[in-house]
C-alpha positions in Angstrom: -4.4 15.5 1.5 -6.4 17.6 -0.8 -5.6 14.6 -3.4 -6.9 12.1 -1.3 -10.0 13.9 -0.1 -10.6 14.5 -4.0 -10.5 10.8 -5.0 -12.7 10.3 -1.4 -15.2 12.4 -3.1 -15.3 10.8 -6.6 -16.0 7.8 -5.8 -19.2 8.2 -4.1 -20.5 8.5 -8.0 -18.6 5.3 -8.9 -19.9 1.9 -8.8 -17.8 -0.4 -6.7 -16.7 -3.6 -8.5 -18.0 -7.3 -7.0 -15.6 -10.2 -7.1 -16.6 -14.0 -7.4 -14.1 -15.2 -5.1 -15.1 -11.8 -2.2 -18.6 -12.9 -0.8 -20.5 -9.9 0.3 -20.0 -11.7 4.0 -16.1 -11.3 4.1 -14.4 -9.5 6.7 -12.4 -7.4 4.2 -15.4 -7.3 1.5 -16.4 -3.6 2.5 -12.3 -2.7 2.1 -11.5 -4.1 -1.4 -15.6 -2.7 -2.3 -14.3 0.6 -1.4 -10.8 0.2 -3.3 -12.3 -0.7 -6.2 -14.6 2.8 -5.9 -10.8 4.9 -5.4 -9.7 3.0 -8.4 -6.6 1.7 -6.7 -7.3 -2.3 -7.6 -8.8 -4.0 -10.1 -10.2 -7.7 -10.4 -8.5 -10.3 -12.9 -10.5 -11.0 -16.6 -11.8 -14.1 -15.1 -14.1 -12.3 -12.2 -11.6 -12.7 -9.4 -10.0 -10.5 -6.9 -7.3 -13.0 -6.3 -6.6 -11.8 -2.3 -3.6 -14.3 -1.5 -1.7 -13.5 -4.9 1.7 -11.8 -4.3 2.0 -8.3 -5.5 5.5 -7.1 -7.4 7.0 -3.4 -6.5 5.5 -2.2 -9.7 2.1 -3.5 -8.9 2.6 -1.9 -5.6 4.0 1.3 -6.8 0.8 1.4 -9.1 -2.0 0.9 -6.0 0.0 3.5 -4.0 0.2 5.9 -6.8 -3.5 5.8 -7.6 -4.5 5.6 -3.6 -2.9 9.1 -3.5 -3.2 10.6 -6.7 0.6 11.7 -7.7 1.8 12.5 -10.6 5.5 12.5 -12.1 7.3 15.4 -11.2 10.6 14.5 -12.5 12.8 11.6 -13.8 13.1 8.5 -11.9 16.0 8.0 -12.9 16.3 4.4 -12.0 18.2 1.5 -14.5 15.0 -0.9 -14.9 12.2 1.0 -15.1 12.0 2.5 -18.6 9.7 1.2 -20.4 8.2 -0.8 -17.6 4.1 -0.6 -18.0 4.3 0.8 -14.5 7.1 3.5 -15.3 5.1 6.6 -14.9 3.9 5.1 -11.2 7.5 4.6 -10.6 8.4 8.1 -11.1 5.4 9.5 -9.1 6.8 8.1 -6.3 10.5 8.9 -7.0 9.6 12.7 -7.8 7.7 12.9 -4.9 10.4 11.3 -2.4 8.7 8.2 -1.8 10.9 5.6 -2.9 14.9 5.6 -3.4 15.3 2.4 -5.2 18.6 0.1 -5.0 22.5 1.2 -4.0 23.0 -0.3 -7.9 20.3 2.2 -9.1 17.8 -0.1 -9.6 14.1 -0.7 -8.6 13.4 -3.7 -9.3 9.9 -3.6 -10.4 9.5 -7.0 -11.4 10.8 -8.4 -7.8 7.8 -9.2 -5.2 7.6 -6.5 -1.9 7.8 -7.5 1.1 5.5 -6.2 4.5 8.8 -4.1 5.3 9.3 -2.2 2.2 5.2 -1.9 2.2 5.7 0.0 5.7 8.9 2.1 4.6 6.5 3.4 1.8 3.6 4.0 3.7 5.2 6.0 6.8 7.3 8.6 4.4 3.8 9.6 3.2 2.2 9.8 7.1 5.5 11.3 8.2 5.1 8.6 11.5 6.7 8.9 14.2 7.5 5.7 16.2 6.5 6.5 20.0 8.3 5.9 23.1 6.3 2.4 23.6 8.0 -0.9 23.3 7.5 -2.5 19.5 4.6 -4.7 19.1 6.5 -7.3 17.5 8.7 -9.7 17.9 10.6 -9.5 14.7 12.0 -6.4 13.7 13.9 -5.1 16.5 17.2 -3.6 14.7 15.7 -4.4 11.4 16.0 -1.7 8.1 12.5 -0.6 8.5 12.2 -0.9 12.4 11.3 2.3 12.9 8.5 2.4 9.8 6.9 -0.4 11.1 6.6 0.7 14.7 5.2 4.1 13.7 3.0 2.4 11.3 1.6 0.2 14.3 1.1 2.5 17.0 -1.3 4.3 14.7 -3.1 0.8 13.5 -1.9 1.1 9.8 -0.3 -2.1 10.1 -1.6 -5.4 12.2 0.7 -8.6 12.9 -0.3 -12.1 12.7 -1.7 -13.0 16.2 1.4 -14.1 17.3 3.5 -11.1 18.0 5.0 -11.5 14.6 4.9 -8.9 11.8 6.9 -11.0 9.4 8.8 -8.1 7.2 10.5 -9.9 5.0 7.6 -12.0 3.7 6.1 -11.3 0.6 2.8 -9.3 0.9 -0.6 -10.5 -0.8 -3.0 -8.5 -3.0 -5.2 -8.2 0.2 -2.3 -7.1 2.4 -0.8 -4.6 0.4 -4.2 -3.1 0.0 -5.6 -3.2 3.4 -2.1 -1.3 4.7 -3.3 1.4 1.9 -7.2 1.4 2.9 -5.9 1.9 6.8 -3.8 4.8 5.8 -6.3 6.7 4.2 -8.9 5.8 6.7 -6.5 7.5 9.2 -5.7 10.5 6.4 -9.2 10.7 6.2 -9.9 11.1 9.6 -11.5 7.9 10.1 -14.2 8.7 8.2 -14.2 5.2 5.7 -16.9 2.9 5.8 -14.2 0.1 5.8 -13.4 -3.0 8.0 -10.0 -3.0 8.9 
C-alpha cells in the first residue's frame, strides 16, 4: 500500500502522455491518461496507444510490476526467463508470491495472458475473497481461477461482456489488462482515482 500511495503521489507532478488513436472523448481516455502518469504503460513510437493489441505475460508482468512498485527479492527461478528484457519484472512478482509459473518450471513470457491468469494475479495482491453470492458469469464455474474471478467481481475489479460472459481463456488487450490494474488500485486507493472504469 505504502508503494502504491507513493507512486499515487508522484504522479501528480508528471505529465500524462496523449495518444493519437485515445480522443480526449473516450470512455477509458481518463484511465490510460492516468496510467501513463503511474508509469505503468507507455504509447508505441508511432503516437499510438494501440488499446485492442494483445499483451504477452512479460508485458503483463511488467504493467503489474510498475502499477505496484516491487522489486526483486529473490531468484525467479524459472527456465525461460533469464535474459528475458522483462526478467527483473518476472522476479518481482515471483519473490513477492505473485506468480508460480508452469508444472515444467517455466513462465512463458513470450505466450499471450489470458482474462483468467489476469484475475489469478490481481486477487493474490487484494487477498479477495469470493462471497457467498452466486458467480456473475456464466463461464467459469469449476474453472482454475473460479474463485479469483468471482472475488475479483464482487468488488468491481473485473466487468464481463454484457452477456453474462467473462471469457477467461481469451487473450486480454492492452486496454483490458490495464483497466483490471487501474480498478485495483482505484479500490487500493480507496476510490480516490479520477478514472472511468
Amino acid at each position: 500500500m505504502d508503494a502504491i500511495k507513493a507512486i499515487a503521489q508522484k504522479s501528480d507532478s508528471v505529465q500524462a502522455v496523449a495518444f493519437k488513436d485515445v480522443p480526449d472523448h473516450s470512455r477509458y481516455a481518463k484511465s490510460i491518461a492516468l496510467a501513463t502518469k503511474f508509469g505503468i504503460v507507455k504509447g508505441y513510437a508511432d503516437g499510438l496507444f494501440r488499446a485492442d493489441a494483445s499483451v504477452t505475460r512479460a508485458e503483463f508482468a511488467s504493467m503489474f510490476v510498475k502499477a505496484l512498485g516491487l522489486e526483486p527479492t529473490g531468484s525467479s527461478n524459472f527456465k525461460d526467463v533469464g535474459g528475458h528484457w522483462a526478467e527483473k519484472d518476472i522476479k518481482a512478482l515471483k519473490s513477492n508470491g505473485i506468480i508460480n509459473g508452469y508444472l515444467d518450471g517455466s513462465f512463458k513470457p513470450n505466450q499471450i495472458i489470458t482474462r483468467a491468469e489476469i484475475a489469478s494475479m490481481l486477487s493474490s495482491i487484494i487477498n479477495a475473497t469470493s462471497s457467498s453470492t452466486p458467480i456473475k458469469f456464466n463461464d467459469v464455474s469449476g474453472g482454475w481461477a473460479e474463485r479469483a474471478i468471482g472475488a475479483l467481481a464482487d468488488s468491481g475489479i473485473i466487468k464481463g461482456n454484457g452477456d453474462g460472459a467473462f471469457r477467461p481463456q481469451a487473450h486480454a488487450t492492452r486496454l483490458e489488462s490495464l483497466l483490471m490494474i487501474m480498478r485495483m488500485l482505484n479500490m487500493s486507493l480507496g476510490l480516490t482515482l479520477d478514472i472511468d472504469v
